[in-house]
C-alpha positions in Angstrom: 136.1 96.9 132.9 133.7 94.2 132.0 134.3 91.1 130.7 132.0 88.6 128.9 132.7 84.8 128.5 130.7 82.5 126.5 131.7 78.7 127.5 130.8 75.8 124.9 131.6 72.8 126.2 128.2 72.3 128.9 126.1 69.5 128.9 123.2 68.9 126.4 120.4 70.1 129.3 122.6 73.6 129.8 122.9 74.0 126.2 119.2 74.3 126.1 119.6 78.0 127.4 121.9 80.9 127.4 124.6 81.8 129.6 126.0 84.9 129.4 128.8 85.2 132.7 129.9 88.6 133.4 133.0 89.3 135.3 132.8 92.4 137.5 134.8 93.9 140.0 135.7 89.8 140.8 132.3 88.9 141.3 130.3 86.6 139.3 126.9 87.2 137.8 124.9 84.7 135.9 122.4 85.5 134.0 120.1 82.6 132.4 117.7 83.4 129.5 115.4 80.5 128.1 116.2 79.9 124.4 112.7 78.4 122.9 114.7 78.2 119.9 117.3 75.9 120.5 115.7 72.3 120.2 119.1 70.5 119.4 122.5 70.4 121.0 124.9 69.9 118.1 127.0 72.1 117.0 125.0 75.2 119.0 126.8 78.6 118.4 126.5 80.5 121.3 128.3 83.4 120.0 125.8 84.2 117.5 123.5 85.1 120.4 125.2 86.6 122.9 127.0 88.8 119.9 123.7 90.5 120.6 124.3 91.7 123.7 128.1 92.7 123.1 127.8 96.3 124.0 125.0 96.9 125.6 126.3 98.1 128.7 129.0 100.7 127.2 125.7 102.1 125.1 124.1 102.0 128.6 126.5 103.9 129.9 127.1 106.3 127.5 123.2 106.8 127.2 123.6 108.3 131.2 126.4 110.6 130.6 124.4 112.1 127.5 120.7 112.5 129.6 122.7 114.0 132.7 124.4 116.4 130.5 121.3 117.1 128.6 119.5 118.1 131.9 122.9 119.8 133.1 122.7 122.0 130.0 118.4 122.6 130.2 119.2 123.5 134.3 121.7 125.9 133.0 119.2 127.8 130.7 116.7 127.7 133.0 118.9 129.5 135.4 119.5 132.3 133.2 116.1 132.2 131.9 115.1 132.7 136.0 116.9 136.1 136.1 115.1 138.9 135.9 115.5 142.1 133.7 118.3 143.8 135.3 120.3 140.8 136.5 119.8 139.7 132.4 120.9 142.9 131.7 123.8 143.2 133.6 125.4 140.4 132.6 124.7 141.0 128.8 126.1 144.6 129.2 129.5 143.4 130.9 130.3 140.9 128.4 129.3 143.5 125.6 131.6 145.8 127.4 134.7 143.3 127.7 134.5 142.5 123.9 134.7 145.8 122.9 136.9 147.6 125.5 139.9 147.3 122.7 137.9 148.0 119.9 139.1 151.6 119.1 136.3 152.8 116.5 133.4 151.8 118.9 135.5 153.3 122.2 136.4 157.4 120.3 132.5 157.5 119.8 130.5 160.3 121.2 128.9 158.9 124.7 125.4 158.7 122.9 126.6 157.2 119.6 128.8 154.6 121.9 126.1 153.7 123.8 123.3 153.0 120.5 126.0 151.0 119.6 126.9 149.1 122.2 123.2 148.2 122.6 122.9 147.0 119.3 126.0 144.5 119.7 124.5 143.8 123.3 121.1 142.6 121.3 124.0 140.4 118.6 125.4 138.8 122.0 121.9 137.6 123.6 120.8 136.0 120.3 124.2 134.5 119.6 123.8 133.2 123.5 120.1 132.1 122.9 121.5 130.1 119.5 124.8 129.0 121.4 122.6 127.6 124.2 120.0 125.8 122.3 123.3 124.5 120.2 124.8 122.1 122.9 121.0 120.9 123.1 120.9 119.7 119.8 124.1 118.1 119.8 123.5 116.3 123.0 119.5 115.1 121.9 121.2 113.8 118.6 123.9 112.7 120.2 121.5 110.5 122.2 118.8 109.7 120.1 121.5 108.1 117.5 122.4 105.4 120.4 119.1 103.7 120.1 118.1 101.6 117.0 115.4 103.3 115.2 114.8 105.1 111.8 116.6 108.1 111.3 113.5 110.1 111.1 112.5 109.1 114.2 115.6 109.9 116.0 115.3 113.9 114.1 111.7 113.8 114.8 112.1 113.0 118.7 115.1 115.2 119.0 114.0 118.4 117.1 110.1 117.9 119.1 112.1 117.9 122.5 114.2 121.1 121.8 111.3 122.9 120.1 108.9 121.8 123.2 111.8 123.2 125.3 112.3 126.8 123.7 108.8 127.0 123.9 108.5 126.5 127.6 111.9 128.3 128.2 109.6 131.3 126.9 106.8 130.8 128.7 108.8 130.7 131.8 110.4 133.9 131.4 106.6 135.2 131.7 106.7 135.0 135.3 109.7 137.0 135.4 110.0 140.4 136.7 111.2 142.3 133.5 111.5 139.3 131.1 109.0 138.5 128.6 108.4 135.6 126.3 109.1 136.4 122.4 108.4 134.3 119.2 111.7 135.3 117.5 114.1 133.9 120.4 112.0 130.1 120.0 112.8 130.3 116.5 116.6 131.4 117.3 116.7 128.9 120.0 115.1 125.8 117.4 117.4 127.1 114.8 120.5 126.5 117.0 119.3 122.4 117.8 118.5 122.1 113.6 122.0 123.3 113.1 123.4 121.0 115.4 121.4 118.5 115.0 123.0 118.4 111.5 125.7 118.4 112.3 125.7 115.4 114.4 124.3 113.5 112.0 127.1 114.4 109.5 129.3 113.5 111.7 128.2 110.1 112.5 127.8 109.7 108.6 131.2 110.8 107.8 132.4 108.2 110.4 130.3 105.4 109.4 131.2 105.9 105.9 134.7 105.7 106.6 134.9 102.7 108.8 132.9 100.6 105.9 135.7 102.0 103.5 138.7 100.9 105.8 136.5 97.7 106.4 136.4 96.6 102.5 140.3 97.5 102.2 141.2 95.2 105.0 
């Protein structure tokens, strides 16, 4: 927990500049930040400036849970995207197989119609994982992006550029790999799942925002 005192009551010479004193872990820190603006001592509200820095440090902190997520989550796709055909294929084919072990219609077929089925739900699960994937990206960039103080289209410019950028070079890696290959239609799958997310982020934080100004003006 960190505490922040403002004190009043210094001499006209200290008043000239800020003090901000930060309690932490029952150490003192002093930090002392010229104020050109403060020519006069009466009646100086310190509060108004260090208000300012109320905050900062939670953002701060928040800001490094969000990046080491966001590079958790593009190490994780990276991973996958670093197995080759079979070892891709493997794992698509046993969680096809696991979500339709009880499905009766799909499990009576005739071997050959089971299997051109089962391939075409296989194909449903990899884009639905490419989307899924791409997903958490877009609601961590947002996420992210909507802790700094800039315009709105800025913060959807930066953080639909980065996921695009990614999917893109997500691609282009699996080109190196033994029986993988890059394809257009998975970047689009992949930027479609950070748009939809990205939405809804920013929805989100609308919805919020409106409703704490609402419960602000009835109070």
């Amino acid at each position: 927990m960190i505490f922040i005192y403002t004190y009043y009551n210094f001499p006209c010479f200290i008043k000239q500049k800020f003090l901000t004193y930060i309690l932490f872990n029952d150490k003192i820190y002093v930090k002392i930040v010229y104020n050109k603006n403060i020519d006069k001592c009466e009646n100086i509200n310190f509060a108004k400036y260090i208000k300012k820095d109320e905050g900062r440090y939670e953002k701060n902190i928040l800001r490094a849970i969000l990046i080491a997520l966001l590079i958790t989550q593009m190490w994780i796709i990276f991973g996958f995207s670093g197995q080759n055909g079979d070892e891709s294929g493997s794992i698509s084919r046993k969680i096809t197989e696991g979500v339709t072990k009880n499905i009766s219609s799909i499990q009576n077929l005739e071997k050959e119609e089971k299997e051109r089925v089962l391939k075409k739900i296989e194909h449903i699960i990899r884009k639905l994982a490419h989307f899924s994937l791409y997903a958490v990206i877009g609601i961590l960039l947002m996420s992210l992006m909507s802790t700094y103080k800039i315009k709105q289209k800025n913060r959807i410019l930066v953080s639909g550029s980065i996921g695009l950028l990614y999917a893109i070079s997500d691609e282009v890696h699996q080109a190196f790999i033994p029986g993988r290959g890059p394809q257009i239609g998975d970047v689009g799958i992949d930027f479609c799942g950070v748009v939809v997310e990205m939405c809804i982020v920013l929805l989100s934080i609308s919805f919020y925002t409106n409703k704490r100004v609402k419960r602000k003006n009835h109070t």
